[in-house]
VEXDREN-2710 file (C-alpha; in Angstrom, 1 decimal):
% VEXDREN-2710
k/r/px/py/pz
1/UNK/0.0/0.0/0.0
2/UNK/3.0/2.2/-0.1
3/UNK/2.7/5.1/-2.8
4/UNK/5.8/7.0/-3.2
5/UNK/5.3/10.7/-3.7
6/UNK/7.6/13.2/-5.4
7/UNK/7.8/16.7/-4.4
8/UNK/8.5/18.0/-7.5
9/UNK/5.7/16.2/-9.8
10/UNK/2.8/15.7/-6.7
11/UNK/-0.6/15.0/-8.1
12/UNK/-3.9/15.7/-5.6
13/UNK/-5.9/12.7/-5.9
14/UNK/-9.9/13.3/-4.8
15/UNK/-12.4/10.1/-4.3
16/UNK/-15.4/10.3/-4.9
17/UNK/-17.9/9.3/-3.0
18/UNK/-21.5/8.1/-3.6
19/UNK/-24.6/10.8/-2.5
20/UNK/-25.7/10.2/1.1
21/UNK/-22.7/8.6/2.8
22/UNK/-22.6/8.4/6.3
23/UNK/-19.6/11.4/7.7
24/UNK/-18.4/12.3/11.0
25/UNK/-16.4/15.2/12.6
26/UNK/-13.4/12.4/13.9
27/UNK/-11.3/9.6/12.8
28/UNK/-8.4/8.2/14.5
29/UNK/-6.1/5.8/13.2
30/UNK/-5.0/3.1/15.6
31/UNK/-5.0/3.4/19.2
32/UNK/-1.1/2.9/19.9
33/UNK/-0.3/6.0/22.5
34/UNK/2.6/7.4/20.8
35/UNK/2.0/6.5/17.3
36/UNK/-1.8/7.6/15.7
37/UNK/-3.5/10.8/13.9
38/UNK/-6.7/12.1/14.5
39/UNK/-8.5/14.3/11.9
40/UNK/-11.1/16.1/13.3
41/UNK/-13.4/18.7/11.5
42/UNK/-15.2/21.6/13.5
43/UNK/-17.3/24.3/11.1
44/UNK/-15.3/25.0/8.1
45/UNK/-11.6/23.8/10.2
46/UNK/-9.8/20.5/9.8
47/UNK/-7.5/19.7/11.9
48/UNK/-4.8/16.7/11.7
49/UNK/-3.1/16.1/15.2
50/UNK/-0.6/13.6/16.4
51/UNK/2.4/11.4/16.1
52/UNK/3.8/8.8/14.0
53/UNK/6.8/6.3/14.9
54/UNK/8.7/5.9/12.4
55/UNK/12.8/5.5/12.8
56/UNK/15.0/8.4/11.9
57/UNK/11.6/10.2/11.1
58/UNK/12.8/14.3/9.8
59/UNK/9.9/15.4/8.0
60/UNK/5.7/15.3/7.5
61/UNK/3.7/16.3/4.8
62/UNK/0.2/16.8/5.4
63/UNK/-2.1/18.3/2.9
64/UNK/-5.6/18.7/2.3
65/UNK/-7.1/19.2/-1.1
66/UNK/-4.2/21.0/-2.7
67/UNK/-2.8/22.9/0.1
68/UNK/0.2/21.2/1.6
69/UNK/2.6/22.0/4.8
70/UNK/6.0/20.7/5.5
71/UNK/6.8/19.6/9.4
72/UNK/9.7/19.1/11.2
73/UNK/8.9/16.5/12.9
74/UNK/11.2/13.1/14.8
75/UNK/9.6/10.0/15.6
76/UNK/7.0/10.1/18.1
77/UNK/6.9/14.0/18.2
78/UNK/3.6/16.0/18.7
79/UNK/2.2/17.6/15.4
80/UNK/-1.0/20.2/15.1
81/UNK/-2.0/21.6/11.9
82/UNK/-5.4/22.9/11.0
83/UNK/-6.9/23.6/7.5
84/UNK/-9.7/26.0/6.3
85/UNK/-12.0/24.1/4.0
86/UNK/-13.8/25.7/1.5
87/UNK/-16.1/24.6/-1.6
88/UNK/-18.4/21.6/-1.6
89/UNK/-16.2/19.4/-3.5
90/UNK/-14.7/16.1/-1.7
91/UNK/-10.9/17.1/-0.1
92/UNK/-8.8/14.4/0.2
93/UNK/-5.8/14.0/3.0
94/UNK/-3.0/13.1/3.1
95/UNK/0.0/12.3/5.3
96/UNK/3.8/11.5/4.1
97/UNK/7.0/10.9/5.8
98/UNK/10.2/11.9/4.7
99/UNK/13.7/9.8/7.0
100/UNK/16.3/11.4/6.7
101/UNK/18.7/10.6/4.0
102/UNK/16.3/10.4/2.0
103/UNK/15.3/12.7/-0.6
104/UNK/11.7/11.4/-1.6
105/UNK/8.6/11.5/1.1
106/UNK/6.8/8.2/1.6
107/UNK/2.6/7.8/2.0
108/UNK/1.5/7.2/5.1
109/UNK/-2.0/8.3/4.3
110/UNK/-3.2/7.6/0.9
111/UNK/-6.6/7.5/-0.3
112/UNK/-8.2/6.5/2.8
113/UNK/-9.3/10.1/4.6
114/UNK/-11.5/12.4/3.0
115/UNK/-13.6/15.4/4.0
116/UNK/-17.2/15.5/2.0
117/UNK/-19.9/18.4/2.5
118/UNK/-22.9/17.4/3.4
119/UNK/-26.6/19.2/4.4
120/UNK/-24.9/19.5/8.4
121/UNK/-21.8/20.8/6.7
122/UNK/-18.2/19.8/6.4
123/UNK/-17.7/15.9/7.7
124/UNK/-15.2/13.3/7.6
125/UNK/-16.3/10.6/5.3
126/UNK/-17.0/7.0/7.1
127/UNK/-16.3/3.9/5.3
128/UNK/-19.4/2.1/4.6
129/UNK/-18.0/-1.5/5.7
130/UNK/-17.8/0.0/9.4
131/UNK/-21.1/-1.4/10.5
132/UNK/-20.5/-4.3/8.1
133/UNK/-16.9/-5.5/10.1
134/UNK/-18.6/-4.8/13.4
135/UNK/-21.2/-6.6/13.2
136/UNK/-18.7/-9.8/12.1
137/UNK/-16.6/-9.2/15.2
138/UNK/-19.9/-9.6/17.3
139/UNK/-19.2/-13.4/16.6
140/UNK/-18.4/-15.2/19.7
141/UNK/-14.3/-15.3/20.1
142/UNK/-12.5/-17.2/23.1
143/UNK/-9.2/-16.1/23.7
144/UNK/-8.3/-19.4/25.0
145/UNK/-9.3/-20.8/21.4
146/UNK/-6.1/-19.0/20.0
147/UNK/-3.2/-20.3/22.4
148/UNK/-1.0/-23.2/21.2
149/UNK/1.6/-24.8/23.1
150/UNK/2.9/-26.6/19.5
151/UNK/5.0/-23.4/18.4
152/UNK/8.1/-24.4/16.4
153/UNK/11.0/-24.4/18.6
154/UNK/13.1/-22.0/15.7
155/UNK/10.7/-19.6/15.7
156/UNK/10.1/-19.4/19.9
157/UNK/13.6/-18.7/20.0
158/UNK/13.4/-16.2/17.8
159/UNK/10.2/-14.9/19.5
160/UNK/12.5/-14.4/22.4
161/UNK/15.4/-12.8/20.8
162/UNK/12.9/-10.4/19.7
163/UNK/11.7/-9.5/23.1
164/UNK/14.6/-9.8/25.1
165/UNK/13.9/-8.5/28.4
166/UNK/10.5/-6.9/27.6
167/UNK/7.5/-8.2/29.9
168/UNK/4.7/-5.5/29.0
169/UNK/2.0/-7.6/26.8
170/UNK/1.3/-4.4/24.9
171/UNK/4.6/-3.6/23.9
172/UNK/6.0/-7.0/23.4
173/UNK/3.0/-7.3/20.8
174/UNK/4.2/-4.2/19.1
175/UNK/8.2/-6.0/19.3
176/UNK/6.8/-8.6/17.6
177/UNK/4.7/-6.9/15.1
178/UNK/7.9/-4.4/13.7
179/UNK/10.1/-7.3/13.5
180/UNK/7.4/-9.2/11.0
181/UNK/6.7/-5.5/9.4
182/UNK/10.4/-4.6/8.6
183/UNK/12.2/-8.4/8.4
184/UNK/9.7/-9.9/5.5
185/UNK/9.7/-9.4/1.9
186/UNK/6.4/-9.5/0.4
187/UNK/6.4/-12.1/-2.8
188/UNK/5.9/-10.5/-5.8
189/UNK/7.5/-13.2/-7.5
190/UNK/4.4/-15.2/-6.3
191/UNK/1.8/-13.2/-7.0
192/UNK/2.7/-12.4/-10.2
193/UNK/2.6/-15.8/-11.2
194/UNK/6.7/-16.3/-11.8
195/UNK/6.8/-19.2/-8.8
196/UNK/4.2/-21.3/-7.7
197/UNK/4.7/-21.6/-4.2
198/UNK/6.0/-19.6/-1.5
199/UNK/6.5/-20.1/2.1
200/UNK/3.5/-20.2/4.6
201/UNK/3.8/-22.2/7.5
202/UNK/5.7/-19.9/10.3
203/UNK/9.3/-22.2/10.1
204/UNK/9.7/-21.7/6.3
205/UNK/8.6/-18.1/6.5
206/UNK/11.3/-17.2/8.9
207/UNK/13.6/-19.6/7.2
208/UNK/13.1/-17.5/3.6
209/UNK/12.0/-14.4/5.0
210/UNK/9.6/-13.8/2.2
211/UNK/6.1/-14.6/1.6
212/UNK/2.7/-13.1/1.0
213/UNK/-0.2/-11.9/3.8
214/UNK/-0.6/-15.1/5.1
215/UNK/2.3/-16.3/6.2
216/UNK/2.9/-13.0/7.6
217/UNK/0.2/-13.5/10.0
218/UNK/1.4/-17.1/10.5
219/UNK/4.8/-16.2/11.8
220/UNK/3.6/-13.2/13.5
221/UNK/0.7/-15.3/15.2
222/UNK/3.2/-18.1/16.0
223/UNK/5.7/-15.1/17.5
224/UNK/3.1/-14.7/19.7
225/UNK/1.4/-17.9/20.9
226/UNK/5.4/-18.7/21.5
227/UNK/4.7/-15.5/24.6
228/UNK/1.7/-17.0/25.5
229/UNK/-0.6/-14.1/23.8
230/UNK/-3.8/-15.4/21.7
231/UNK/-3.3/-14.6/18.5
232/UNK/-5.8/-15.4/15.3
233/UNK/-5.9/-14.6/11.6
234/UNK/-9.0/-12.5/10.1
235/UNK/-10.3/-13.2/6.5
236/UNK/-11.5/-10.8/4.5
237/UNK/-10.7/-8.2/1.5
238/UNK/-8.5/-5.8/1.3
239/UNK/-8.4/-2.5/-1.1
240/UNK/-4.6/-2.9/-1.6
241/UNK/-2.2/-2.9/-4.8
242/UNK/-4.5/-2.4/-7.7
243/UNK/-7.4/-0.1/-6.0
244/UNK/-7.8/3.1/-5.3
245/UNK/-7.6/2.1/-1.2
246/UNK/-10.9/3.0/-0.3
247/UNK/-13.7/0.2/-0.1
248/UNK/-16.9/2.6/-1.7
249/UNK/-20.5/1.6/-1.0
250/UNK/-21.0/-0.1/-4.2
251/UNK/-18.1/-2.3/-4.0
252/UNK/-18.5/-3.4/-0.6
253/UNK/-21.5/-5.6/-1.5
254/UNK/-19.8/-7.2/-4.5
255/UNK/-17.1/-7.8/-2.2
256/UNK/-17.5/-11.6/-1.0
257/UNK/-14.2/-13.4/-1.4
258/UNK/-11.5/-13.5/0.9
259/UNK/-8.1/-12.1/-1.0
260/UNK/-6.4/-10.6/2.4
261/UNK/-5.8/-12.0/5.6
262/UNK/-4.6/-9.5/8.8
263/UNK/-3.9/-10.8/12.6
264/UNK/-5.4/-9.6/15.9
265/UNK/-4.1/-10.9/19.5
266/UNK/-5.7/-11.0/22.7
267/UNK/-3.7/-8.1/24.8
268/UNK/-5.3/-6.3/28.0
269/UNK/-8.8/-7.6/27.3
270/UNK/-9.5/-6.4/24.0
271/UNK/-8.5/-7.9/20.5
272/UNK/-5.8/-5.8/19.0
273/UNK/-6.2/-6.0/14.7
274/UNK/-2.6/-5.1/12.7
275/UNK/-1.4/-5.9/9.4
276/UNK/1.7/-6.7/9.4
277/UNK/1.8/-7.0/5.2
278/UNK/0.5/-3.1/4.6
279/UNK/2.9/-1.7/7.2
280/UNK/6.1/-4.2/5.5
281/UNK/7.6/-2.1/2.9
282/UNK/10.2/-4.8/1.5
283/UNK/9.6/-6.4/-1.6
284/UNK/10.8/-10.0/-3.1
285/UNK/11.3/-10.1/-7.1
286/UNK/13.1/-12.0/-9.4
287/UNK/14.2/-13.6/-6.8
288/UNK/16.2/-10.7/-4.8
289/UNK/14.6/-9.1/-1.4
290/UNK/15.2/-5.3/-2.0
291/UNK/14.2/-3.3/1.3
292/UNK/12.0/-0.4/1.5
293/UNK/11.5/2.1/3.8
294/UNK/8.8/2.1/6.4
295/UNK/6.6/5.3/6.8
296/UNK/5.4/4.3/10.4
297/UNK/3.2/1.5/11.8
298/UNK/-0.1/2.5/10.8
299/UNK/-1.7/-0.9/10.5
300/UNK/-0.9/-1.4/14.3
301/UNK/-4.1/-1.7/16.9
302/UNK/-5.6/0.1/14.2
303/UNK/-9.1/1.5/14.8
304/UNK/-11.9/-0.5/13.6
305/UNK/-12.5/2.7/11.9
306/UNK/-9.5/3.2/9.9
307/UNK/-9.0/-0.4/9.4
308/UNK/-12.8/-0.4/7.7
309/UNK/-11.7/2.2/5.5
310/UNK/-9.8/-0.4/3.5
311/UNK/-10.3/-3.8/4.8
312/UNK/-13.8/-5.6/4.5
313/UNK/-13.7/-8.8/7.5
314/UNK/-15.6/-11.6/6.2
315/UNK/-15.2/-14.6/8.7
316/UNK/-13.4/-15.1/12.0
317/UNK/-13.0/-17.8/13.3
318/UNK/-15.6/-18.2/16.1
319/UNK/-16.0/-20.2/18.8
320/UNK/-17.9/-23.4/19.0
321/UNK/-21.5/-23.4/19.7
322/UNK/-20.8/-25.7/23.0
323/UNK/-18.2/-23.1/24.1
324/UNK/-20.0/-20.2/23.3
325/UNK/-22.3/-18.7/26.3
326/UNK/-25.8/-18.5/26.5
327/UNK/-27.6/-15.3/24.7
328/UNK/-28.5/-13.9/27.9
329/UNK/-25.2/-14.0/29.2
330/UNK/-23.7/-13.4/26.4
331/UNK/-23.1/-9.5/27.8
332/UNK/-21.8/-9.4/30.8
333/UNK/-19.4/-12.9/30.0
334/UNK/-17.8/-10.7/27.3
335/UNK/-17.7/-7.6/30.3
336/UNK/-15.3/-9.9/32.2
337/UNK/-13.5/-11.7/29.1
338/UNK/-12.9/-7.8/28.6
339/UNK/-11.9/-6.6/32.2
340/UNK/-9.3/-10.2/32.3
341/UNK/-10.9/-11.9/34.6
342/UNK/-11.7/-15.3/33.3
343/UNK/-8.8/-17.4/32.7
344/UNK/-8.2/-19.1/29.8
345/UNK/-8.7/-22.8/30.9
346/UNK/-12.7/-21.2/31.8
347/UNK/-13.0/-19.8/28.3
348/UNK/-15.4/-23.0/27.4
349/UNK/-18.2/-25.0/28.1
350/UNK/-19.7/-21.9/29.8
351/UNK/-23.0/-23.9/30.3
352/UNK/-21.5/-26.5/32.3
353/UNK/-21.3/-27.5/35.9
354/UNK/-18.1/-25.4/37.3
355/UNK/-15.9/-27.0/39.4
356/UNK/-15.0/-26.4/43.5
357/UNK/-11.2/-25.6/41.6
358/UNK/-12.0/-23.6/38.7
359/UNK/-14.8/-21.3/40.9
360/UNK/-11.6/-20.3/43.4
361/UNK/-9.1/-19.9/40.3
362/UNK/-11.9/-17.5/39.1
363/UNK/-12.3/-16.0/42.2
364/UNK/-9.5/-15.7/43.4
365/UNK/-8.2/-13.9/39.7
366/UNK/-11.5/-11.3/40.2
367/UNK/-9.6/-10.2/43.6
368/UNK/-6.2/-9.7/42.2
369/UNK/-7.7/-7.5/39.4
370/UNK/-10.5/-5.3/41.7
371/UNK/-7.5/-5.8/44.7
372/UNK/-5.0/-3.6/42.2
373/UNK/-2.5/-6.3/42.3
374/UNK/-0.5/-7.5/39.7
375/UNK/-0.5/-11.1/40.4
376/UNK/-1.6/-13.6/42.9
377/UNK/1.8/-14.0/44.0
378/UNK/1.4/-10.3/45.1
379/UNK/-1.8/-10.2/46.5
380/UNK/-0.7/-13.4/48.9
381/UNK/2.8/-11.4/49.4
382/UNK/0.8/-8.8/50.7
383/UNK/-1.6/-10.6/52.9
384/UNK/1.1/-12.7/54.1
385/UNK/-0.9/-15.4/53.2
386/UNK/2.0/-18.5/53.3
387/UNK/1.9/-22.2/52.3
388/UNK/4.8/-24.2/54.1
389/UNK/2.9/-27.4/53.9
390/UNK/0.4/-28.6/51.7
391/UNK/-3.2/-27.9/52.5
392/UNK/-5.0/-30.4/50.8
393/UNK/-4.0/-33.7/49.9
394/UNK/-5.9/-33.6/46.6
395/UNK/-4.5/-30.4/45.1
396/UNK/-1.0/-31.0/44.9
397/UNK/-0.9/-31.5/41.5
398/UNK/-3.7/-28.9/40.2
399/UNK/-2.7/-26.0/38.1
400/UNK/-4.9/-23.6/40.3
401/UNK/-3.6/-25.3/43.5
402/UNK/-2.4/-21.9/44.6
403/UNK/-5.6/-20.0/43.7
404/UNK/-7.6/-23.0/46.1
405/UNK/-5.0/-22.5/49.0
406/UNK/-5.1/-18.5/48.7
407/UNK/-9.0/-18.7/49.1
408/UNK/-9.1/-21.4/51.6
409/UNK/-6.5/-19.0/53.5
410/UNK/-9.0/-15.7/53.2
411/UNK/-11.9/-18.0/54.7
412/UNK/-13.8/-17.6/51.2
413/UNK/-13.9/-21.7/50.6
414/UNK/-13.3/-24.7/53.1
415/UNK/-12.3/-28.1/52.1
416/UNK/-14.6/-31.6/52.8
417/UNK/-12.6/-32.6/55.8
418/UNK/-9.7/-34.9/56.5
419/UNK/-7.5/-32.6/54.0
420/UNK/-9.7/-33.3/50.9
421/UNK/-10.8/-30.3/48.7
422/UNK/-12.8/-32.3/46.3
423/UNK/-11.7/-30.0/43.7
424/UNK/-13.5/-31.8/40.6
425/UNK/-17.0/-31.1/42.2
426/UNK/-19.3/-28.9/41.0
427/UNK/-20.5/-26.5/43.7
428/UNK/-24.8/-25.5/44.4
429/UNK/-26.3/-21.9/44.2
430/UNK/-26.1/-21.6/47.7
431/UNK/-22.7/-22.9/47.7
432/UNK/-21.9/-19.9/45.4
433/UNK/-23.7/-17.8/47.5
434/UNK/-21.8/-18.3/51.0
435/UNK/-18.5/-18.1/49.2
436/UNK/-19.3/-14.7/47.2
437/UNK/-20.1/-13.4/50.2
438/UNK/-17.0/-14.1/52.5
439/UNK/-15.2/-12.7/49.2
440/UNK/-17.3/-9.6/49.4
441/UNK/-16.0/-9.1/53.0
442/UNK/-12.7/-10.0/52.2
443/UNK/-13.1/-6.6/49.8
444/UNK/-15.0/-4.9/53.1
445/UNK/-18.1/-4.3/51.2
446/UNK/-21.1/-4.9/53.9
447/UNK/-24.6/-5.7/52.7
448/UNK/-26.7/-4.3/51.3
449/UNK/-29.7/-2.4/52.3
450/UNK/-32.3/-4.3/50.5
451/UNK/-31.7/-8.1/50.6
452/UNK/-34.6/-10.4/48.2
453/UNK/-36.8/-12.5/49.8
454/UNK/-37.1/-15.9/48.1
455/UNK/-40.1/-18.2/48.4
456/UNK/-37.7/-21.3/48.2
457/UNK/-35.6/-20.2/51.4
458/UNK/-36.9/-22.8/53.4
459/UNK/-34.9/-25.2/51.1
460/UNK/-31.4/-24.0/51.9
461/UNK/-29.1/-25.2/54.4
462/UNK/-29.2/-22.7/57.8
463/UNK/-25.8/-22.1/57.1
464/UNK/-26.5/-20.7/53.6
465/UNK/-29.4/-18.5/54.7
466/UNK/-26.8/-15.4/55.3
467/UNK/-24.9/-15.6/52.3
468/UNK/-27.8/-15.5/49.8
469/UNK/-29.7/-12.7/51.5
470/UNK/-26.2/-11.0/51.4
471/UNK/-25.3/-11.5/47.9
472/UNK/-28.9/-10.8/46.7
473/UNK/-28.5/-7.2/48.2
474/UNK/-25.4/-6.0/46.8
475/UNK/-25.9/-4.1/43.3
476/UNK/-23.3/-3.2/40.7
477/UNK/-23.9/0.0/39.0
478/UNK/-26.8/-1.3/36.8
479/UNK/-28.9/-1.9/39.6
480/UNK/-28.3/-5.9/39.0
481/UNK/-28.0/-8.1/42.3
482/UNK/-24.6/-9.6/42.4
483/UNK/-26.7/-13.1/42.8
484/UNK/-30.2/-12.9/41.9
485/UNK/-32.6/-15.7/41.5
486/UNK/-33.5/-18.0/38.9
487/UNK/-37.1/-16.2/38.8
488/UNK/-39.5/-13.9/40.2
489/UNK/-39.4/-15.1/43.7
490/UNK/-37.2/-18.4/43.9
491/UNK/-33.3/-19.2/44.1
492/UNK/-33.4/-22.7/44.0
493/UNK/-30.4/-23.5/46.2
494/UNK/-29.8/-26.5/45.3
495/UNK/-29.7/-26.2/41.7
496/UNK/-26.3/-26.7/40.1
497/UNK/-24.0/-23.6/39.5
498/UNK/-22.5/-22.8/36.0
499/UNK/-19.3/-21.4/34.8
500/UNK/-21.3/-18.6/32.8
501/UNK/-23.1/-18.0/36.6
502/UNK/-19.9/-17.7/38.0
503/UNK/-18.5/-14.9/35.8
504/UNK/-21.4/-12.9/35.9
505/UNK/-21.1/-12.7/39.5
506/UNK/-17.6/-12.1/39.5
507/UNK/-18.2/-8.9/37.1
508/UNK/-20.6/-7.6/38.9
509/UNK/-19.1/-8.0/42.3
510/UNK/-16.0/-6.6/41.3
511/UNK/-18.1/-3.3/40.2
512/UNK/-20.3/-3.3/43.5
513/UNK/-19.2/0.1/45.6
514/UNK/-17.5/-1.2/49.4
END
């Protein structure tokens, strides 16, 4: 998607754009802090704000329509420049970058921004995929699906080497994302029909070091399943060499076969789409890689904005109907996937029977996070919460051994007696209950002032009487109970509790005031 520009022989490229588009006043790029531009139009002003990253970075270009201004401007540095629009004729933006040593700017921002005049004035056109791709991404995604322990041990390594002492998800993502961007050649040779294969699987790609989208996303997905991130690959079209880089209204519906794919990983509860091709400015041809220079890392955590400006998502690859939740709970499931919370072995079977160990390594991952600590480790650290001898005779080999002991230690669960957890059982509502409770005093939140009165209390134990009229009167901000009942006026204590029941307490009792 790169465009190079000459100073001397520019040309002003306007789309054009079908009557009654939808427009807005704002459009960001991506969301990475130090590296995004917003355009924003107020009245008859557009501005263009921001920073691009962008290695030995000396000068911007931003124009609009045929105006055009020249910045100073290094990597990562602030720039503000505002435009007076006039006419009702689209303007098209754009951004280039100029590294120094380099005599000719590069495009950053092609064809993809334009300003249109409509009845309510001047507005920033909006690409008419957007509620197309979101609705796609509405599909239910587990995290958990896109983990894989079966990495190749060449390109772990090289994962690694990559990353070398960096521990923030975020920006060990972005690590691995430049190395794919700048390190691979894009086959040309390929895709003009000269060979008939080119690498793919993630080895072979870093092996050659060239290939096409694909096995871009391959290695880069691999890179980061290696660091224990979940990472997919999204199918769809994208308005690259050959288009004019905008996805109009009129094509989008023509638009059905898949002839792009881009990645997005799981990072600080949120999926994080790149393209790793589109911001790769090498190219392989006749069999030599000749290296290009980069104009930034647009295509990283791009907005779904942006990205639908040039990219239409056709599938993703969804989660199973027996692991995806049940419609009503669909909401607040996705709340606490979002606010990392659930841990990946719970991303599944949400209708099913949770288990004595999975409800405490749930818990007991709600407390770290609405607790402020970073880990477990620090949240026991701080409690002084120690383990010299084993606890249970039945945990010792559990993978959440130390979330059962940290809870059994805070008085929130108790074992069956004689040092047995039972840690494969599944647990009762009022189970639940009396345990969500000695968690919300653990947090020093004290009951409610309006506890529900249930017409099928007489069927709970006496020692499960408390904890349901205690759960049932805390509130999270939307007014729902942090346990409610299973109708109008009945709890049914005895009923089995579910891992979807589970999280949606633990959202809402980590939002309930203390």
């Amino acid at each position: 998607m790169k465009r190079l520009f000459c100073i001397v022989a520019a040309v002003c490229m306007l789309l054009s754009f079908a009557a009654g588009i939808q427009a807005e006043s704002t459009l960001t790029t991506t969301h990475l802090p130090d590296s995004s531009l917003t355009f924003s139009v107020d009245g008859s002003s557009l501005t263009v704000s921001g920073a691009i990253l962008c290695d030995r970075l000396e000068k911007i270009m931003v124009s609009a329509g045929e105006e055009e201004r020249f910045l100073t401007a290094g990597s990562g540095k602030q720039i503000c420049e505002t435009f007076t629009l006039s006419g009702t004729d689209p303007v098209s933006v754009r951004v280039y970058t100029k590294k120094a040593g380099e005599e000719l700017y590069w495009s950053y921002i092609w064809q993809t921004v334009s300003v249109t005049y409509t009845d309510a004035g001047y507005r920033l056109v909006t690409a008419p995929v957007y509620a197309h791709n979101t609705a796609v991404l509405e599909s239910w995604i587990n995290p958990a699906d896109h983990l894989s322990t079966e990495t190749d041990p060449a390109v772990a390594a090289k994962a690694a080497e990559i990353l070398g002492g960096e521990t923030d998800p975020y920006r060990k993502l972005l690590a691995l994302y430049r190395w794919t961007a700048e390190n691979l050649y894009y086959d040309n040779d390929y895709t003009a029909g000269r060979t008939q294969t080119t690498p793919l699987a993630p080895a072979d790609v870093l092996a050659a070091g060239h290939t096409v989208c694909e096995g871009y996303v391959n290695l880069l997905r691999a890179f980061c399943q290696s660091q224990g991130i979940p990472c997919m690959a999204v199918s769809g079209y994208g308005a690259g060499t050959g288009t004019d880089g905008f996805i109009s209204a009129e094509d989008s519906v023509l638009l059905t076969e898949s002839n792009h794919t881009h990645a997005a990983a799981w990072v600080n509860g949120r999926w994080i789409h790149m393209d790793p091709t589109w911001d790769s400015p090498n190219r392989y041809e006749n069999g030599v890689k000749n290296r290009g220079i980069s104009s930034g890392y647009m295509y990283f955590d791009t907005t779904l904005d942006y990205l639908s400006m040039n990219h239409k998502i056709l599938t993703v690859p969804a989660a199973a109907a027996e692991n995806t939740p049940s419609t009503w709970a669909v909401p607040e499931v996705r709340a606490a996937l979002e606010a990392d919370i659930v841990p990946y072995p719970l991303q599944k079977k949400y209708t099913a029977a949770i288990s004595r160990a999975d409800f405490c390594q749930l818990l007991m991952t709600m407390l770290v996070k609405r607790m402020g600590y970073t880990s477990l480790d620090a949240l026991t650290a701080d409690r002084g919460l120690t383990f010299p001898e084993p606890v249970f005779s039945d945990t010792q080999e559990l993978s959440n051994r130390q979330a059962i002991e940290a809870a059994n230690a805070l008085g929130i669960v108790n074992g069956r007696g004689n040092g047995i957890f039972d840690p494969a059982s599944g647990i009762t509502r009022q189970e639940a209950a009396a345990m969500l409770m000695r968690a919300a005093k653990v947090l020093d939140i004290p009951m409610g002032g309006s506890p529900r009165s249930f017409a099928d209390m007489t069927e709970a134990d006496e020692w499960a009487a408390i904890g349901i009229l205690y759960v049932s009167s805390l509130q999270n901000p939307a007014g729902q109970a942090v346990m409610g009942g299973t109708g109008e006026t009945t709890f049914s204590p005895k009923n089995t509790y579910t891992t979807e029941q589970a999280i949606l307490t633990m959202i809402r009792l980590m939002t309930v005031s203390s």
